[in-house]
C-alpha positions as CSV (number, residue, x, y, z in Angstrom):
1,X,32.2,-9.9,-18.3
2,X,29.2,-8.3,-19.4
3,X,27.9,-5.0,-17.2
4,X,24.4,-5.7,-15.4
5,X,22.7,-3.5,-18.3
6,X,23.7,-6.2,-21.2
7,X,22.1,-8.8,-18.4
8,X,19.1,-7.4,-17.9
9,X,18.7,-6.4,-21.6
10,X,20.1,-10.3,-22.2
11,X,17.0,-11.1,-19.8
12,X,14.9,-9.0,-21.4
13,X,15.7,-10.0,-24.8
14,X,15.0,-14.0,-23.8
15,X,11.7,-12.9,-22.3
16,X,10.2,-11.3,-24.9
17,X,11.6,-13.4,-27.7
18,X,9.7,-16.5,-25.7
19,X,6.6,-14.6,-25.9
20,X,5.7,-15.1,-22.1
21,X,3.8,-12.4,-20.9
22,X,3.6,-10.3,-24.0
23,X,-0.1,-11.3,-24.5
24,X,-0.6,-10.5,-20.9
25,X,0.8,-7.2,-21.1
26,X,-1.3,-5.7,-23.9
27,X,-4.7,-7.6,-21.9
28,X,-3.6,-5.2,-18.8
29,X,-2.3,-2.1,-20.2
30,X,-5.2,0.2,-19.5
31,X,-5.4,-1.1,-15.7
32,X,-1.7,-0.4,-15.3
33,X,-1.9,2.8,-16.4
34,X,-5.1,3.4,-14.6
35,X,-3.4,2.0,-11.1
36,X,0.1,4.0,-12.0
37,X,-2.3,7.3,-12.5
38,X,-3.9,6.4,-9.1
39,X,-0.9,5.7,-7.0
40,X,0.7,9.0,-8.2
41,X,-2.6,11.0,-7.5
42,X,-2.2,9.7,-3.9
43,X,1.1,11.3,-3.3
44,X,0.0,14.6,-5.0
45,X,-2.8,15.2,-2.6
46,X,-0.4,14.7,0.4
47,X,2.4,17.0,-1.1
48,X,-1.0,19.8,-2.4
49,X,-1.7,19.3,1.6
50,X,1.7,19.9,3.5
51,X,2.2,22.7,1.0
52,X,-1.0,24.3,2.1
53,X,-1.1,23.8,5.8
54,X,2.7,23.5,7.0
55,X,4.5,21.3,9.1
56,X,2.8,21.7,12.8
57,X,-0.7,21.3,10.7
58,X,0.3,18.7,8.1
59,X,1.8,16.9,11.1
60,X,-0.9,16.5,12.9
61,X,-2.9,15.5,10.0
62,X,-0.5,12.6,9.3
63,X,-0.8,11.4,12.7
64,X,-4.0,10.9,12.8
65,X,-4.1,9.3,9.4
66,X,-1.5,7.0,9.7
67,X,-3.7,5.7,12.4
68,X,-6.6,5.3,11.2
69,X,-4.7,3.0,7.9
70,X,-3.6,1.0,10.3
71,X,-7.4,1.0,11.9
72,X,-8.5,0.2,8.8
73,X,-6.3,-2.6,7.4
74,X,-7.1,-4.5,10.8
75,X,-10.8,-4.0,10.5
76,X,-10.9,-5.0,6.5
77,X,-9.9,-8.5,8.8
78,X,-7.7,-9.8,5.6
79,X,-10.6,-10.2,3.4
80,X,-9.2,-7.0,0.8
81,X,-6.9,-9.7,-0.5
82,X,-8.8,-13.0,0.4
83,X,-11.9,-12.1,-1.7
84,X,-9.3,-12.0,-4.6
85,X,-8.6,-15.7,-4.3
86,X,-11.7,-17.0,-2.9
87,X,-14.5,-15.3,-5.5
88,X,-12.7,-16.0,-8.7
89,X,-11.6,-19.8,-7.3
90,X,-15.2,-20.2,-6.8
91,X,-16.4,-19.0,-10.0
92,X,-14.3,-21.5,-11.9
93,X,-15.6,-24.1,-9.9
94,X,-19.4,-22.9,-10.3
95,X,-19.5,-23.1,-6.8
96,X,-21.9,-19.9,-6.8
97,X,-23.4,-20.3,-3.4
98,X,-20.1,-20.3,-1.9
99,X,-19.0,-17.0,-3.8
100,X,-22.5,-15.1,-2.6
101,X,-21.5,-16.6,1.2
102,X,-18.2,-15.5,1.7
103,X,-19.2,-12.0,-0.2
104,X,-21.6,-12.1,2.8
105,X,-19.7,-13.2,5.5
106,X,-16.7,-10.7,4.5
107,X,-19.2,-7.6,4.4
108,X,-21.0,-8.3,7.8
109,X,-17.8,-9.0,9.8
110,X,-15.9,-6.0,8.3
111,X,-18.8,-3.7,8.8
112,X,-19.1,-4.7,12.7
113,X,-15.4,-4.6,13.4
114,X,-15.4,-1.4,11.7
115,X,-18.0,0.3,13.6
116,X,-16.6,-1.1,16.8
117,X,-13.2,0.1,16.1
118,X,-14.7,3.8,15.2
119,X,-16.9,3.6,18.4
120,X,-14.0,3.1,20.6
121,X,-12.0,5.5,19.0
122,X,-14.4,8.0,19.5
123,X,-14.7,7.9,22.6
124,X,-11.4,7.6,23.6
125,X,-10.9,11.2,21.3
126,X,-14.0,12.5,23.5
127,X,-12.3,11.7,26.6
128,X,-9.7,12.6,26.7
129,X,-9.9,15.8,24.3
130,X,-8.3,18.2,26.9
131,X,-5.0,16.3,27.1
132,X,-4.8,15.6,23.4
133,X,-6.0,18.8,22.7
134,X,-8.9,20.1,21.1
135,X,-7.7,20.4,18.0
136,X,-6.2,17.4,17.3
137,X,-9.4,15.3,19.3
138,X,-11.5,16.9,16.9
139,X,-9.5,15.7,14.1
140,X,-9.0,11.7,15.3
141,X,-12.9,12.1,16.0
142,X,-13.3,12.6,12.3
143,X,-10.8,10.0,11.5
144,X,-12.3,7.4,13.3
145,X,-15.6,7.6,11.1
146,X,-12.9,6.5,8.2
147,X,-12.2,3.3,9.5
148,X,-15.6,1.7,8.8
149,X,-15.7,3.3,5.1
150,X,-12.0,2.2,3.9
151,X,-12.7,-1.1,5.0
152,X,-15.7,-1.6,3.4
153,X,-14.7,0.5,0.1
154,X,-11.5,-1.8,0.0
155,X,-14.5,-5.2,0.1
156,X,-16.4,-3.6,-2.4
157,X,-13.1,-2.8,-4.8
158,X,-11.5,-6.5,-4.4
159,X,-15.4,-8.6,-5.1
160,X,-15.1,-5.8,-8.4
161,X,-11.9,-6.5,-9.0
162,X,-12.4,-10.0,-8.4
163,X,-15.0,-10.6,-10.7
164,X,-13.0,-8.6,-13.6
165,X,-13.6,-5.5,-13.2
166,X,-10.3,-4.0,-12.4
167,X,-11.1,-0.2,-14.0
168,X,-14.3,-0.5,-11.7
169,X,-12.1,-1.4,-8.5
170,X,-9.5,1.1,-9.2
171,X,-11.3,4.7,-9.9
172,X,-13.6,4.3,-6.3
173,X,-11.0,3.5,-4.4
174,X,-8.3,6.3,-5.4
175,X,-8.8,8.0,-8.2
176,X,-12.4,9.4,-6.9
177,X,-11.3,9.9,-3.2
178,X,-8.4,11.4,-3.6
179,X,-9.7,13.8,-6.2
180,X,-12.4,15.1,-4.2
181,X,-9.8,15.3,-1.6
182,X,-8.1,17.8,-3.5
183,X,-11.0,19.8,-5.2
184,X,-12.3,20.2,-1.7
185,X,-9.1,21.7,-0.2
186,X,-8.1,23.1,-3.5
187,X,-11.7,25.2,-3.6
188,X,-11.3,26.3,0.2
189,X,-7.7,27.7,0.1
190,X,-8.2,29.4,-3.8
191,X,-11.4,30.2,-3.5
192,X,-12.8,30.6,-0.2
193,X,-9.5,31.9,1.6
194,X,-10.3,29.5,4.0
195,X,-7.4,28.5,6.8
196,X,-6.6,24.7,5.5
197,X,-5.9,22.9,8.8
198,X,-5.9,19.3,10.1
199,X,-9.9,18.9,10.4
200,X,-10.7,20.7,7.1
201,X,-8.6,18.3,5.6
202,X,-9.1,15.1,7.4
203,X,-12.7,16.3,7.0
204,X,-12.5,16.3,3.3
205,X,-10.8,12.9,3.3
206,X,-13.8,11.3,4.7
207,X,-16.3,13.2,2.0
208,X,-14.1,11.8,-0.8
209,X,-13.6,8.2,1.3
210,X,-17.7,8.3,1.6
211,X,-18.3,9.5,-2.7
212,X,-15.3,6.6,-3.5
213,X,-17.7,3.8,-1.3
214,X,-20.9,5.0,-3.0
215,X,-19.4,4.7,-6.0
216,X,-17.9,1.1,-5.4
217,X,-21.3,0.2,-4.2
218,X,-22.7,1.1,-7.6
219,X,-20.0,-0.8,-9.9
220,X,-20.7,-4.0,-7.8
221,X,-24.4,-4.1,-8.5
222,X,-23.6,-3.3,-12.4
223,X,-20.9,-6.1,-12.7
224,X,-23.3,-8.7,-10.4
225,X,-26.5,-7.6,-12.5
226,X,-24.2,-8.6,-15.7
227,X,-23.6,-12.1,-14.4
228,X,-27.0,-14.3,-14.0
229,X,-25.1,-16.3,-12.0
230,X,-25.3,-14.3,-9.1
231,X,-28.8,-15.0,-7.4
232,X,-28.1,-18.4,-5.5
233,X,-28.6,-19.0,-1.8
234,X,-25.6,-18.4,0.0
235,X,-23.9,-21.2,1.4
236,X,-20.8,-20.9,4.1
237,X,-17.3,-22.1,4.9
238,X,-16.3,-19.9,8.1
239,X,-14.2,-22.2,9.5
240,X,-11.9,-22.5,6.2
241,X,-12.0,-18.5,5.6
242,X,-10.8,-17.7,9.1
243,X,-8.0,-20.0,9.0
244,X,-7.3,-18.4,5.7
245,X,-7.4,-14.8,6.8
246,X,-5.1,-15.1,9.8
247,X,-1.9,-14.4,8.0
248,X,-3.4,-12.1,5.4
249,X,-5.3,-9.4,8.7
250,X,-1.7,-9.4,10.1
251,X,0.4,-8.7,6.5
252,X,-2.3,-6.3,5.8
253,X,-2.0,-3.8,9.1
254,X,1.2,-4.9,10.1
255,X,2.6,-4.0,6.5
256,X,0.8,-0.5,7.2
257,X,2.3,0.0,10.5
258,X,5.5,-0.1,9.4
259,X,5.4,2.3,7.2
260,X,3.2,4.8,9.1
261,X,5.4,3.7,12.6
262,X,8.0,6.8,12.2
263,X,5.0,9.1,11.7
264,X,2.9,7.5,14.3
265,X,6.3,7.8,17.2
266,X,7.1,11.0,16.5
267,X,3.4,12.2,17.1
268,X,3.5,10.3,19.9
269,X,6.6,11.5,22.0
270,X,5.4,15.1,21.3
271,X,6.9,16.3,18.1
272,X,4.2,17.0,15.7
273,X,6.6,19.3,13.4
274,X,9.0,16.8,13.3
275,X,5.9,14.2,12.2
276,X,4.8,16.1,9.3
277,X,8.4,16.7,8.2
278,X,8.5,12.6,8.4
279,X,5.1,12.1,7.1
280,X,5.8,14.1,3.4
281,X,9.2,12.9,3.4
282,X,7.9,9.2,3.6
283,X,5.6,9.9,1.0
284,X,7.9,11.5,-1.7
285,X,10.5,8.9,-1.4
286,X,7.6,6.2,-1.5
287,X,6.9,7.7,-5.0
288,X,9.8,5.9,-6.0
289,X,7.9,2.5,-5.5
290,X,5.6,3.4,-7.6
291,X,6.9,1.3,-10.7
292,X,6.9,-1.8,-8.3
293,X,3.2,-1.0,-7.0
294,X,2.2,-0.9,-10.8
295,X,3.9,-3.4,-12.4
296,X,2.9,-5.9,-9.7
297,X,-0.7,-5.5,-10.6
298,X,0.5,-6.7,-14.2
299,X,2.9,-9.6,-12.9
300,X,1.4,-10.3,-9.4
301,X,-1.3,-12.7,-10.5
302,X,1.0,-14.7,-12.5
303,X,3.0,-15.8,-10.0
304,X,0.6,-18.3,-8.2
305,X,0.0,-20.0,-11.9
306,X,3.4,-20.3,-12.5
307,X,4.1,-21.7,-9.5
308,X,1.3,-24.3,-9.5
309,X,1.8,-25.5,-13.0
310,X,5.8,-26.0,-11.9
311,X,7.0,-23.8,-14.3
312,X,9.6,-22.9,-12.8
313,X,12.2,-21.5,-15.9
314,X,8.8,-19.2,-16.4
315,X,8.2,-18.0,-12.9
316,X,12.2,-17.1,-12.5
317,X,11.9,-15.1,-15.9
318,X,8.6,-13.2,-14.4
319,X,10.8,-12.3,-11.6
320,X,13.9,-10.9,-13.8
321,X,11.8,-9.4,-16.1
322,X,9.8,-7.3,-13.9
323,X,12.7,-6.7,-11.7
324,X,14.5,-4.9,-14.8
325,X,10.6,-2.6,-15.5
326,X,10.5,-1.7,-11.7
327,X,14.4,-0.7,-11.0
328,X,15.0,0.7,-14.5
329,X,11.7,3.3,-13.8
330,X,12.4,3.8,-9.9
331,X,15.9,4.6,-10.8
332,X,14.7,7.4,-12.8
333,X,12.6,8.5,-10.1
334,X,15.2,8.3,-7.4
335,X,17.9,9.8,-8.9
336,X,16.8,13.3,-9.3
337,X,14.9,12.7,-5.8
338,X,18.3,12.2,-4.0
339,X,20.1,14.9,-5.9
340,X,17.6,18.2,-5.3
341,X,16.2,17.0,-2.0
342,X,17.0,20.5,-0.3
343,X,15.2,22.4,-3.3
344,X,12.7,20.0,-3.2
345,X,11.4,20.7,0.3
346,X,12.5,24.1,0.6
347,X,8.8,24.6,-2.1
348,X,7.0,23.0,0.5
349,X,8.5,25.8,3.3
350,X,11.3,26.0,5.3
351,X,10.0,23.7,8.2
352,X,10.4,21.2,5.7
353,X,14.0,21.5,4.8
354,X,15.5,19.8,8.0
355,X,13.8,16.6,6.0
356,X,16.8,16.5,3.3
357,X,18.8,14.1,5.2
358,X,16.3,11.7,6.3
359,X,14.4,11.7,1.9
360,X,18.1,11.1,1.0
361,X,18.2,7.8,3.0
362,X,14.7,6.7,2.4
363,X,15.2,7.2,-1.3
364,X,18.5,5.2,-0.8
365,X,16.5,2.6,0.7
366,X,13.2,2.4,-1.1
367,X,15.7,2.0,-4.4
368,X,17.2,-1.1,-2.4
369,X,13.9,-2.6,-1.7
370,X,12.6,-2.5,-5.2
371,X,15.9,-3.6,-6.8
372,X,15.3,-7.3,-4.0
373,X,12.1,-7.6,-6.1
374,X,8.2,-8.3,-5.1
375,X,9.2,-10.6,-2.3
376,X,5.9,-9.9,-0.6
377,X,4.2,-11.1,-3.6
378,X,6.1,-13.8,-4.7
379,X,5.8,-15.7,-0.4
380,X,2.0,-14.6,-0.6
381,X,0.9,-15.6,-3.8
382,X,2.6,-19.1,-3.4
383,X,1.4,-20.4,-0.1
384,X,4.1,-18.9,2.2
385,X,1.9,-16.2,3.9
386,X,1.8,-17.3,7.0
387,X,5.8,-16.8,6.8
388,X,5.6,-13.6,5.4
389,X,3.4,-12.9,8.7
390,X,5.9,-14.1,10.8
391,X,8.4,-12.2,9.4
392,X,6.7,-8.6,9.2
393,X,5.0,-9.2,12.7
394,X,8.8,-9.8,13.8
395,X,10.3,-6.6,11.9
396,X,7.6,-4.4,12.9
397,X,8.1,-4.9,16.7
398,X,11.9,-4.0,15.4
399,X,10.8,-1.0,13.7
400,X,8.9,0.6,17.0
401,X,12.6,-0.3,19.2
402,X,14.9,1.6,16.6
403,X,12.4,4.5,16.3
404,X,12.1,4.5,19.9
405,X,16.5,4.4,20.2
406,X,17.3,6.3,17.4
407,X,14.4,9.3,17.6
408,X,15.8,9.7,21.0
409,X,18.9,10.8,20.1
410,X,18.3,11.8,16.4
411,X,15.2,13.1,16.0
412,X,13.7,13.2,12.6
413,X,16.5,11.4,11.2
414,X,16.9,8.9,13.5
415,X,13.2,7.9,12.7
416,X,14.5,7.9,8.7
417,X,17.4,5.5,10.1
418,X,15.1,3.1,11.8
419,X,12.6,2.7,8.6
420,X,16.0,2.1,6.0
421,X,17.1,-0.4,8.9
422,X,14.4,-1.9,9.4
423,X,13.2,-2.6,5.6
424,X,16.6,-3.2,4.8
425,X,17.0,-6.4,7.7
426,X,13.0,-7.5,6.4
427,X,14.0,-7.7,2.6
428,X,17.2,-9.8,3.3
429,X,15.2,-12.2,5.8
430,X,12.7,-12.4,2.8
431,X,15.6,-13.3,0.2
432,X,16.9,-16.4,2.0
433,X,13.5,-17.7,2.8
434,X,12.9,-17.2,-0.9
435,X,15.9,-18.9,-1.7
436,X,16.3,-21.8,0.6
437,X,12.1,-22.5,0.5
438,X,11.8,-22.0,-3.3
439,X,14.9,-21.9,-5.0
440,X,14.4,-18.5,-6.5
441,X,16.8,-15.9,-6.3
442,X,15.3,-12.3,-5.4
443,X,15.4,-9.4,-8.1
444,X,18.8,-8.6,-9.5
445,X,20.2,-11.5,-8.2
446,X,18.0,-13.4,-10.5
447,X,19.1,-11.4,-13.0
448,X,22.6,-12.1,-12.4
449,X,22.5,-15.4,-12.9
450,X,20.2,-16.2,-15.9
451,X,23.8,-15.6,-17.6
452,X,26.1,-17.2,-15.6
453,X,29.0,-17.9,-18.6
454,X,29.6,-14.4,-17.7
C-alpha cells in the first residue's frame, strides 16, 4: 500500500499532467503572493503589539477589537462577498444598470448600519465608562468609529476586486492598514519613548483603517473611469439581494465570532491577562492557516464553475490538489509552532508563557481543520450557504457554552479547549453534508481515494 505522500504526489502528478489549473495558476500568482504577504503582515502587527504593551494592555486591546470585527462583519450586511457574485454576473450579462444599483444599494445600507452600530456603541462606552473603566471606555469609544470604516473599506475592496482588480482590493485593505498600524506604534515606542497602550494602539488602527478606505476609494474611481461602461442609471433588485444576503451577513459575523468568542469571554468574566494571553496565542496558531487562506483565493473561484458545468472528476481534483498545497505548507508551519511553543512566548514576556498549552492545542487543531479542506468554500460557492449558515449559527452558540464550562474551571486553557472542540465538531458536520449533498469527499479523504487499488 502506498504511504499518503505517494497519493498525494500520485494526485498531484494526475493534476498537473491534465493541465487543469496550470494556466490558472501562473494568471494569479502575483495576487497569491500579494494576499499570502498580507495575511502574514496581519499577524506581525498583533505579535509587534503584545510584545510592546504586555498581556493586561494587549488584552484589553484584543477585547475590544475582536468586538468591533464582529461589529463590522454584521454591519458590511453580507454584501463583502455578495458584490463578488452579483457585479461580475452582471457584467457578463451587460446588465450595467443593475451593477451601478446594487453598488449603490450595498454602499448606502452599509454606511447607515455602520454609523448606527458606532452610535450605539458610543454611547453605551460613554455610559457606562466608570464601570468599564476609563481606560478601556476610552478604547471601545475609539473602536466603535472602526466599524463604519471596515465595512465600507471591505465594499470598496470586493466592487475592485470584483471588477478585476485583485492587487487594487488587496494593498487598501491590509497591506496599507496594517502597515501604518505598525509604523505608527513602531515610531512611538522607538522613537518617541512613548508608553504603547490599548488607545494608542487601537488609536493607530483606525488611522491606518481610515488611509486603507481612502485609498480603496481612489482604486475604485480608477478601475470605474477605465471601463465606459460604467455611467448608466442605476436600476434595483432589493428584493432578490436581501434574500441573497441573509446566509452570507450571518457566515460573515458569525464566522468572526467564533474565532474572536475565547477572546471576547475571557474579557468578559474579568480576566483581561488571560484575554491577551488567548488573543496572541489565537493569532500565532492562525498563522498556520495561512496556506489555506492563500491558496483559496487561487482555487476558490473555481469551484462554482466546476460545479455548474458538472465537472465533477475536475472539481474533486481541485479539492485534492489544493488540499496537498495547503497541508503540505501548514505542516511546515505547525510543526516547529508545536515544538518551541514555551520559547516562542517566553519573547513576547513571561505573562505570555502560561499560553504554551492552549498554542499547542490550537495548532493541533488549526492543522486538523486545514487537512478537512475549504469546506466553507466549497458549501458557499455551490449554492449551500444557507446550510453553511445553519451550521456555524449552530456551532457558534456551542462555542459560547464550552467557553462558558470549560473557562470556568480551566481558565485560559479551557477557552483553547472549547475553540479545538468546537471547530473540530463544525468541520466533521461540514464533511457529511459535503458528502451525502454533493458526493465529494473533504480534503485528505479525497485524496485517499483518487487511488483506491491501493
Amino acid at each position: 500500500m502506498k504511504t499518503f505522500l505517494d497519493q498525494c504526489r500520485a494526485v498531484c502528478d494526475q493534476i498537473v499532467n491534465s493541465g487543469i489549473l496550470n494556466s490558472l495558476a501562473s494568471r494569479n500568482l502575483l495576487a497569491l503572493g500579494a494576499h499570502f504577504m498580507s495575511a502574514g503582515l496581519a499577524s506581525g502587527s498583533q505579535f509587534i503589539l503584545a510584545r510592546l504593551m504586555g498581556a493586561q494592555s494587549y488584552g484589553d486591546y484584543a477585547y475590544v477589537l475582536a468586538w468591533m470585527s464582529v461589529l463590522a462583519y454584521f454591519a458590511a450586511l453580507g454584501f463583502d462577498v455578495a458584490l463578488l457574485r452579483f457585479i461580475p454576473a452582471y457584467e457578463a450579462k451587460e446588465k450595467w444598470g443593475l451593477a451601478e444599483g446594487v453598488i449603490k444599494y450595498a454602499q448606502r445600507r452599509v454606511l447607515f448600519t455602520g454609523l448606527a452600530v458606532a452610535l450605539l456603541g458610543v454611547t453605551y462606552a460613554y455610559l457606562w465608562r466608570e464601570s468599564i473603566g476609563l481606560d478601556l471606555a476610552n478604547t471601545f469609544l475609539i473602536g466603535f468609529m472602526l466599524v463604519p470604516v471596515w465595512s465600507l473599506l471591505w465594499i470598496r475592496c470586493s466592487i475592485a476586486r470584483s471588477s478585476g482588480g485583485v492587487l487594487m482590493a488587496l494593498i487598501p485593505d491590509r497591506l496599507t492598514r496594517e502597515s501604518v498600524l505598525i509604523a505608527i506604534v513602531l515610531v512611538a515606542a522607538l522613537l518617541l519613548n512613548q508608553n504603547v497602550d490599548a488607545l494608542l494602539a487601537m488609536s493607530a488602527t483606525l488611522i491606518g483603517s481610515v488611509i486603507g478606505l481612502v485609498m480603496a476609494v481612489i482604486n475604485v474611481r480608477i478601475l470605474r473611469e477605465g471601463n465606459k461602461n460604467w455611467s448608466p442609471p442605476p436600476e434595483y433588485d432589493v428584493e432578490y439581494w436581501r434574500r441573497s444576503i441573509l446566509p452570507l451577513v450571518v457566515l460573515g459575523a458569525v464566522e468572526v465570532f467564533i474565532n474572536r468568542t475565547g477572546v471576547i469571554s475571557l474579557g468578559y468574566m474579568g480576566q483581561p491577562v488571560e484575554a491577551g494571553v488567548f488573543g496572541l496565542v489565537f493569532n500565532i496558531a492562525f498563522v498556520v492557516t495561512l496556506p489555506r487562506t492563500a491558496v483559496n483565493t487561487l482555487f476558490a473561484p473555481n469551484i462554482s464553475a466546476l460545479y455548474a458545468a458538472g465537472e465533477s472528476e475536475n472539481l474533486r481534483a481541485l479539492i485534492a490538489k489544493s488540499t496537498v498545497w495547503m497541508l503540505g505548507f501548514s505542516a511546515l508551519i505547525a510543526f516547529p509552532l508545536f515544538l518551541f511553543a514555551e520559547q516562542l512566548l517566553a519573547w513576547f514576556g513571561p505573562a505570555f508563557v502560561p499560553g504554551a498549552v492552549a498554542l499547542k492545542t490550537l495548532v493541533v487543531v488549526q492543522l486538523a481543520a486545514v487537512a478537512a479542506g475549504s469546506q466553507i468554500n466549497i458549501l458557499t460557492m455551490t449554492g449551500n450557504e444557507s446550510i453553511a449558515a445553519m451550521l456555524l449559527t449552530g456551532f457558534a452558540i456551542l462555542n459560547i457554552a464550552l467557553n462558558v464550562v470549560l473557562i470556568h474551571f480551566a481558565g485560559l486553557t479551557g477557552a483553547a479547549a472549547a475553540n479545538a472542540l468546537c471547530l473540530l465538531f463544525w468541520n466533521a458536520a461540514m464533511a457529511f453534508y459535503i458528502h451525502r449533498r454533493l458526493g465529494l469527499m473533504p480534503g485528505v479523504m479525497e485524496i485517499a481515494i483518487r487511488n483506491p487499488g491501493n
